[in-house]
C-alpha positions as CSV (number, residue, x, y, z in Angstrom):
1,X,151.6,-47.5,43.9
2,X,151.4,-44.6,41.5
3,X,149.7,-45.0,38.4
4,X,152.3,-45.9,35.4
5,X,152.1,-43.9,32.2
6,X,151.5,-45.4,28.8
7,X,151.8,-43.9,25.6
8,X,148.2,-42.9,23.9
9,X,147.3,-45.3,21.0
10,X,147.2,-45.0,17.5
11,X,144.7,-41.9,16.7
12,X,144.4,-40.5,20.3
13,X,147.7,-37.9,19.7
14,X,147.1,-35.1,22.2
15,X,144.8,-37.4,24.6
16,X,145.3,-37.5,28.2
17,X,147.6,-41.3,28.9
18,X,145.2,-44.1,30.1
19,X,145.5,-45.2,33.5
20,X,145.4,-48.8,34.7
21,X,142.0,-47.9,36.5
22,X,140.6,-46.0,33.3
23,X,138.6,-48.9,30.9
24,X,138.2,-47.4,27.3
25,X,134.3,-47.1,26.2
26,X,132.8,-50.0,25.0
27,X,130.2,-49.8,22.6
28,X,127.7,-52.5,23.3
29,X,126.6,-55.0,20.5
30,X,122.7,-54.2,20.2
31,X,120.7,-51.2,19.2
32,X,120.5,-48.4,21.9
33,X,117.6,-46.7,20.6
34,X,115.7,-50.2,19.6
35,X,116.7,-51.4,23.4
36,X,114.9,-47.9,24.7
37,X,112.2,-47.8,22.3
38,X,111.0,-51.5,23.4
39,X,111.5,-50.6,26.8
40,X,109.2,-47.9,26.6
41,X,106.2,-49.9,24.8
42,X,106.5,-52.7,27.4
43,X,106.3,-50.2,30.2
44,X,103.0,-48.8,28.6
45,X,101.8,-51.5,28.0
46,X,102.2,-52.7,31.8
47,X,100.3,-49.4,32.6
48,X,98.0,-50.4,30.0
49,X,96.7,-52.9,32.4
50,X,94.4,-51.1,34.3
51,X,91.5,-48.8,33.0
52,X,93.0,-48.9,29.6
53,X,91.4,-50.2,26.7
54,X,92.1,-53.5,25.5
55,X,92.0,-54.9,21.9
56,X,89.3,-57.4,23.3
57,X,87.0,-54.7,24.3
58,X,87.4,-53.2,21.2
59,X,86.3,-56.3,19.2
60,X,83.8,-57.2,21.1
61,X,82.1,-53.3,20.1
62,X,82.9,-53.6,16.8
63,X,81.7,-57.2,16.4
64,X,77.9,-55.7,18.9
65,X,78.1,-53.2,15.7
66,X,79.9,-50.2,18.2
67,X,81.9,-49.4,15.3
68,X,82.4,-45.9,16.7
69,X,83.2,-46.7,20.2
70,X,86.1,-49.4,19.2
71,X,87.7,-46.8,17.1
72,X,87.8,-44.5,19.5
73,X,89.2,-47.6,21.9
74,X,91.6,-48.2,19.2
75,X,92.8,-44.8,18.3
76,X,93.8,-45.1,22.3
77,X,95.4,-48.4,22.4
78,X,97.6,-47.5,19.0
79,X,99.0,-43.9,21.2
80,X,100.5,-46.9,23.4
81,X,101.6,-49.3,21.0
82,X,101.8,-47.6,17.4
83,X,103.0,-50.4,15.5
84,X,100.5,-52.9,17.0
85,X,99.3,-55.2,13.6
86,X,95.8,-56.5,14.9
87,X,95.0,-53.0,16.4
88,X,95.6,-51.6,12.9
89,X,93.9,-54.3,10.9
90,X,90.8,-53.9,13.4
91,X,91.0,-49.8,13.6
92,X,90.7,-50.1,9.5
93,X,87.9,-52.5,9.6
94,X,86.0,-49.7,12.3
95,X,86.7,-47.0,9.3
96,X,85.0,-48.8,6.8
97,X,82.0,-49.8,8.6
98,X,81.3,-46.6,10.4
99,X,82.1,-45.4,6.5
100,X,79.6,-47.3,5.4
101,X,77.4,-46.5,8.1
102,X,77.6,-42.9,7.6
103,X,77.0,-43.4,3.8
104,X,73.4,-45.7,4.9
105,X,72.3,-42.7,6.5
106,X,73.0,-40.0,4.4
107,X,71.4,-42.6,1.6
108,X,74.2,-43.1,-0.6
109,X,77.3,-41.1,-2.3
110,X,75.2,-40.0,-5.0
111,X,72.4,-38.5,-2.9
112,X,72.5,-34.6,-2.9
113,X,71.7,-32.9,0.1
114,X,70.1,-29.4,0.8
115,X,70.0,-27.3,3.7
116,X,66.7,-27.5,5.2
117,X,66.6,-24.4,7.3
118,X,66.4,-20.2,6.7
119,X,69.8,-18.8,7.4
120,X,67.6,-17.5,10.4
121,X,66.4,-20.7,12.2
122,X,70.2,-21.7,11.2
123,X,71.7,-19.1,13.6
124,X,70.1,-21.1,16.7
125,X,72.6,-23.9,15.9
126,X,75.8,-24.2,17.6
127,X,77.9,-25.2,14.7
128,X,81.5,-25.9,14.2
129,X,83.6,-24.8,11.4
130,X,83.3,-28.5,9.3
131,X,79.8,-28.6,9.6
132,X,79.8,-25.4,8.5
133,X,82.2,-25.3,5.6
134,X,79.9,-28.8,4.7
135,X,76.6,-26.5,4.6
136,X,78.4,-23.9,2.8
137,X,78.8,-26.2,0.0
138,X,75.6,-27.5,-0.6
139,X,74.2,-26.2,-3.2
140,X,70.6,-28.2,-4.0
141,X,72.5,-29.7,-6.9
142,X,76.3,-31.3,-5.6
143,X,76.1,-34.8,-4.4
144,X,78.0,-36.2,-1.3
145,X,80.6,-37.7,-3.1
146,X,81.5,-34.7,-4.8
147,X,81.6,-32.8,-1.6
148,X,83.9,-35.3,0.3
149,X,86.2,-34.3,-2.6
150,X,85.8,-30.4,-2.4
151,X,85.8,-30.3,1.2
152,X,89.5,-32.2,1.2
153,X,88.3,-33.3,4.7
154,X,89.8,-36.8,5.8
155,X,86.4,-38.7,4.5
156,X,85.3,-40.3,7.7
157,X,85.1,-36.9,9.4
158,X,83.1,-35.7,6.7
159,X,80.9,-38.3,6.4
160,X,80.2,-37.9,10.3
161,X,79.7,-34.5,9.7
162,X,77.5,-34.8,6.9
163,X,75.4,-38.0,8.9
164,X,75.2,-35.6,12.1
165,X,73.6,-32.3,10.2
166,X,71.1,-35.0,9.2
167,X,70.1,-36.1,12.1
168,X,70.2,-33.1,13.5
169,X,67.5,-31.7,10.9
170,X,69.6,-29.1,9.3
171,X,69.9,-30.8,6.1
172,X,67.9,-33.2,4.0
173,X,67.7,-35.3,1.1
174,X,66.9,-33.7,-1.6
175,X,67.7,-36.5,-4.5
176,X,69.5,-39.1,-5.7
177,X,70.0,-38.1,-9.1
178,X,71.3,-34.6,-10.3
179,X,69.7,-31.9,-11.8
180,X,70.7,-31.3,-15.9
């Protein structure tokens, strides 16, 4: 039987007729890109499953005092799920303890620290362009807190910096109140 004409509707002037065997599109009645993007976080997190981290073994570091270690768990686990409330409320809680773990060792914010080595023995270390920029900022007299805010470094990876050239021996204390 051949397929019978009909006359295009309303606001289709120029289209092509519709056949009985053509459907127009329907749009469906939920969010596409919602649909997709939930798609995609359940399939992650079914790979998640296996040698990825899980918010429990990040808790349980953070709670044995592996502040470092869970963040570094947790900055993995939010690449698969972004958006995931307890991850973000526990990655937050790592950043202020290592914070304030970093600020321990250094002694405090208003300690001021000096380089402790010739620009000679300095040349033997292997150091990146923070620590650097950090070193090249300390001048006897400029306490930590002030140079977290000159170095306009996120303050954690300052502070880790700053605990690190410590630790290391290339800096020191020198003291906790400033020069007048």
């Amino acid at each position: 039987m051949p397929p019978t004409s009909k006359s295009p509707p309303p606001g289709r002037r120029g289209a092509p007729p519709v056949s009985d065997d053509e459907h127009p599109t329907v749009v469906p009645a939920f969010d596409p890109e919602a649909f997709a993007r939930d798609s995609e976080i359940r399939q992650r997190a079914v790979q998640a499953m296996g040698n990825e981290p899980t918010i429990e073994q990040a808790r349980r570091l953070h709670h044995d005092g592996g502040h470092e270690q869970a963040l570094f768990l947790l900055t993995r686990l939010l690449e698969l799920a972004p958006l995931h409330p307890e991850a973000c409320a526990l990655a937050s809680e790592c950043r202020q303890a290592l914070e304030h773990e970093c600020l321990a060792a250094v002694g405090s914010a208003s300690a001021v620290l000096v380089v402790a080595l010739s620009p000679q023995e300095l040349k033997r270390f292997n150091l990146d362009n923070v620590s650097g920029f950090l070193l090249s900022v300390m001048d006897g007299a400029t306490d930590v807190e002030t140079i977290l805010d000159i170095a306009g470094l996120p303050r954690l990876l300052a502070l880790r910096h700053l605990r690190k050239l410590l630790e290391r021996g290339i800096v020191a204390v020198g003291s906790s109140v400033r020069p007048r």
